[in-house]
N, C-alpha and C positions, 0 to 999 in steps of 0.2 A: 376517563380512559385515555385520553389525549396525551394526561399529562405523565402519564404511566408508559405511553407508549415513546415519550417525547422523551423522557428519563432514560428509557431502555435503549434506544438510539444511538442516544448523547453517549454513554456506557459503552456499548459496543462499541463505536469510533473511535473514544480513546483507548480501548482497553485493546482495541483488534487491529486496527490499521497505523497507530502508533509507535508497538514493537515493529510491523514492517516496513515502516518509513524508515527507524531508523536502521535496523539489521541490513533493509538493502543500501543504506547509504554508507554505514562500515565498512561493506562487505569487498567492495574494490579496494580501499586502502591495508585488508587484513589478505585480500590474494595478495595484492605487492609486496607485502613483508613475507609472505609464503613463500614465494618466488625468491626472492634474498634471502632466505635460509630455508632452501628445500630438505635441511635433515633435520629441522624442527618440529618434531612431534605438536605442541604446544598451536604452533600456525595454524596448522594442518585442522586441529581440533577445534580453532578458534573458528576457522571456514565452516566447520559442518555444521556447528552451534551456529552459527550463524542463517545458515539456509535452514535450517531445520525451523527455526524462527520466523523467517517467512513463512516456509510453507505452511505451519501451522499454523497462525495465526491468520494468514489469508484464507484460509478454512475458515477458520473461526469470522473473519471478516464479512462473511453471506451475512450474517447476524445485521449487520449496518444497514443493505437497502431493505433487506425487510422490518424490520423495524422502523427505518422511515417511509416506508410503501405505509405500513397502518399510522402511523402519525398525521401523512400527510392526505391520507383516506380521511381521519377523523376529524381535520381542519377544512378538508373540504378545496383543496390546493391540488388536488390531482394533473388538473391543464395550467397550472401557473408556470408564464414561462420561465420562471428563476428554477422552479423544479427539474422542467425540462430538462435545461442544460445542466443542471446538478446529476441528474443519472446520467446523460451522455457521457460526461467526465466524466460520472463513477466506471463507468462502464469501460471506457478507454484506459482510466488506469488500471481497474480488474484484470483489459487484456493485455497491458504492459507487462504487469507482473507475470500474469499467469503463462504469455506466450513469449516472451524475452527474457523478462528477469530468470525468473528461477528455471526457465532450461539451460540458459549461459552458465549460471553459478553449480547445475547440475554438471556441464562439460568440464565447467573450471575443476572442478571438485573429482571427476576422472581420474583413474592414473592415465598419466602421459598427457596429462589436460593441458599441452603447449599453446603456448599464444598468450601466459599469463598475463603479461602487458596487455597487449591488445583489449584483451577481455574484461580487463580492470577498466580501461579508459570504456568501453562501450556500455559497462554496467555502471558506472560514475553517470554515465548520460544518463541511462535510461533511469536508473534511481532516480537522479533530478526533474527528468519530467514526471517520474509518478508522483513525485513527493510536490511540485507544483501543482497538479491536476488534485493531488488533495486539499492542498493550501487553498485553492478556488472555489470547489465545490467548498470548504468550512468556510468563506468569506458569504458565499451565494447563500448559502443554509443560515448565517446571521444576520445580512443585509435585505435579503431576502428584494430585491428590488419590485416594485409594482407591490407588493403583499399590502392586501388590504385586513389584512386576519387579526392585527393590533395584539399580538404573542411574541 
């Protein structure tokens, strides 16, 4: 079962937190070309695809700790401190996205949603530390520091 659960996991992290890594790291350089051609239809559409793509797939992203909640149940790793701090940082990034990322890109995405600059430069940040805080937790989840579980 471990390794069914360890499969399904691995699955969801790339298939769900991947497209949001990168759509939110697009998504400031596709408002800046918005903003430089605000009678582009085409920009416009590219933004919504764009958040649309977060937001779903951050849905679809629950899929990931639960799936590693039963992995790391069936390894018997529940208090390992590499884990710990892997949900911490999942967690921290969940609330990046969920409480910065996609209500900026919601504002940006407004009519009259001024400050496109601004907004661009503060979701370029916050994309980069989500997209760090996942690069850690996939380092911690393969190096797994202290793991004595030899998997």
């Amino acid at each position: 079962m471990t390794k069914l659960f360890l499969t399904l996991h691995v699955l969801a992290a790339i298939v769900a937190v991947g497209p949001v890594t990168v759509a939110a790291s697009m998504f400031p350089p596709a408002l800046r070309r918005a903003h430089r051609s605000p009678d582009d239809p085409g920009a416009r559409a590219t933004l919504a695809t764009l958040h649309r793509v977060c937001r779903v797939y951050a849905a679809l992203g629950i899929a990931v700790p639960v799936f590693g909640f039963a992995t790391a149940s069936s390894l018997g790793v529940l208090g390992s401190a590499w884990l710990i701090a892997s949900v911490v940082l999942t967690a921290a990034a969940a609330a990046i996205l969920a409480l910065a990322i996609l209500p900026a890109q919601e504002r940006a995405l407004a009519p009259g949603g001024g400050g496109a600059v601004a907004a661009a430069g503060r979701l370029s940040v916050l994309a980069g530390v989500f997209n760090l805080l996942w690069a850690t937790v996939t380092v911690l989840m393969i190096v797994r520091p202290g793991s004595t579980t030899g998997a």
